[in-house]
N, C-alpha and C positions, 0 to 999 in steps of 0.2 A: 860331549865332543864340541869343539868351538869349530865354529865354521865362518869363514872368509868369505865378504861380501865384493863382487866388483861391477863397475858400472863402467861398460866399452862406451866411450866419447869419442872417437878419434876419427871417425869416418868423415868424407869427404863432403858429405849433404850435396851430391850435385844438382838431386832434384829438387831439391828443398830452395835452392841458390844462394843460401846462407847457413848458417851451423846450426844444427838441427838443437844441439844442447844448450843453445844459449834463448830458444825460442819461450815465448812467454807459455805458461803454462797454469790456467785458475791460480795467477795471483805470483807466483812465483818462476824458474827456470825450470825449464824442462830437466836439465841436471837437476838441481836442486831438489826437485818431486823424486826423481828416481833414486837418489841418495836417501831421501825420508824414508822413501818405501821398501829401499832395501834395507833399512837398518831396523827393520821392523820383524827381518826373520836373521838375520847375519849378526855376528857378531865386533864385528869390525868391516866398515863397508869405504872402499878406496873405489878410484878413478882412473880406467886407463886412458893412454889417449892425448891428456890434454900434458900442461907445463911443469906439472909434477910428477907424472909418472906418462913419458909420452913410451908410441910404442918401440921394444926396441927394435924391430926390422919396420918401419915405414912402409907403408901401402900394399898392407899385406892382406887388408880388409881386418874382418873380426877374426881370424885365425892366429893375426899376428898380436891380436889383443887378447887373445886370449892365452899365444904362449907368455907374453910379457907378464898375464896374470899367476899363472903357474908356476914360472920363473920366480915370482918374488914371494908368495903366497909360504905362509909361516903352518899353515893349517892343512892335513888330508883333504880334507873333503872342504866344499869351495862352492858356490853359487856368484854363475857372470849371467847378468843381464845387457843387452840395449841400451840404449839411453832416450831409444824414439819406442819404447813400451810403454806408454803413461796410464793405459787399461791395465796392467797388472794388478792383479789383488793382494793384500796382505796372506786373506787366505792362502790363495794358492802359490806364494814362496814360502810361507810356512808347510805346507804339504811337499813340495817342493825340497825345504832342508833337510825334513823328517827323511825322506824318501835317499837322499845323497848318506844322510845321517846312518840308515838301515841297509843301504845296497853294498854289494862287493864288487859291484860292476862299476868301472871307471867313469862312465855318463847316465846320466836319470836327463832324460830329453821327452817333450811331449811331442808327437806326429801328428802332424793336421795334414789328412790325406797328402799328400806325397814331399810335406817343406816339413820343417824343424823351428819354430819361434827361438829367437836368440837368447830362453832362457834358459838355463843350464845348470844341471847338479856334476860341476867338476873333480874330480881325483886328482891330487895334484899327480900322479905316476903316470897321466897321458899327456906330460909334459914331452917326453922323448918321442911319442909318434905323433905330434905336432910338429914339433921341430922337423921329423923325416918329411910329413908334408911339405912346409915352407920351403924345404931345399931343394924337394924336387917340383916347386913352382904350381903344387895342386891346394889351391885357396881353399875350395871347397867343404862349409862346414859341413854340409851335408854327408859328403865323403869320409869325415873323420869322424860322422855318429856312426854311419851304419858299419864302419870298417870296427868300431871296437866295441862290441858287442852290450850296445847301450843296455839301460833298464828303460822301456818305455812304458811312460807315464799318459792318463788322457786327466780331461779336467771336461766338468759340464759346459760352462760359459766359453765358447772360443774365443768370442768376440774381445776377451779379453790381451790374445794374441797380436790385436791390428794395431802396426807399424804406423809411425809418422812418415811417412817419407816427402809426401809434397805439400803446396800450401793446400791444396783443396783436403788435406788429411788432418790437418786441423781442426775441421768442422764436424769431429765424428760424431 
């Protein structure tokens, strides 16, 4: 089964004060890392977000990246990432594809007591109840796990889930 890799870029970085994807990262972009890294379980790994594939409803957070991903996405089964996850493991997006690869449930999502990390084993078929979200103005990715009857996943390392979001997050 080929599975479709994406990397959400398009968010706003308010806290960050500049774009979280263009931040330097052990040598290279913060994009750049997360493109290596996804192309390490994905078979083809794109970019939402930015000047090649921006999103198509704007400021819709990662929901609206995530339909633009679905929307284009040539493959069922689909793995979207962040682009401010630079702890991710090889391991665990390979665990991660297997798991989208084997489920019949439209999301393979990890819980870390009560949030969701923004990595994701997609179906492209939860294309249509994204879109119902965005239209009726409910961003909430969290709302569009637990409403469709995720596969949840855990993983030992969580640490591996911490977000860049501001400078002092850099120094993790």
């Amino acid at each position: 089964m080929n599975v479709n890799g994406f990397v959400l870029a398009g968010g706003r970085s308010t806290r960050m004060s500049r774009d979280k994807a263009l931040l330097h990262w052990h040598g290279r972009t913060l994009l750049d890392h997360m493109i290596g890294l996804l192309s390490l379980a994905a078979d083809r790994v794109q970019v939402v977000g930015r000047d090649t594939i921006p999103d198509r409803i704007p400021n819709r957070g990662p929901l609206g990246g995530i339909a633009t991903a679905l929307e284009m996405t040539e493959t069922d089964a689909n793995l979207v990432v962040a682009v401010d996850l630079p702890l991710l493991t090889p391991d665990f997006l390979k665990h991660l594809r297997l798991r989208i690869e084997e489920s019949t449930r439209p999301i393979v999502a990890c819980k870390l007591e009560s949030t969701f990390p923004l990595c994701l084993g997609l179906r492209k078929r939860l294309l249509p109840a994204v879109e119902q979200c965005l239209a009726a103005g409910k961003l909430s990715l969290h709302n569009i796990i637990e409403s469709s009857d995720p596969e949840l996943i855990s993983w030992p390392d969580t640490t591996i889930f911490k977000n860049i979001n501001t400078p002092a997050d850099l120094g993790i």
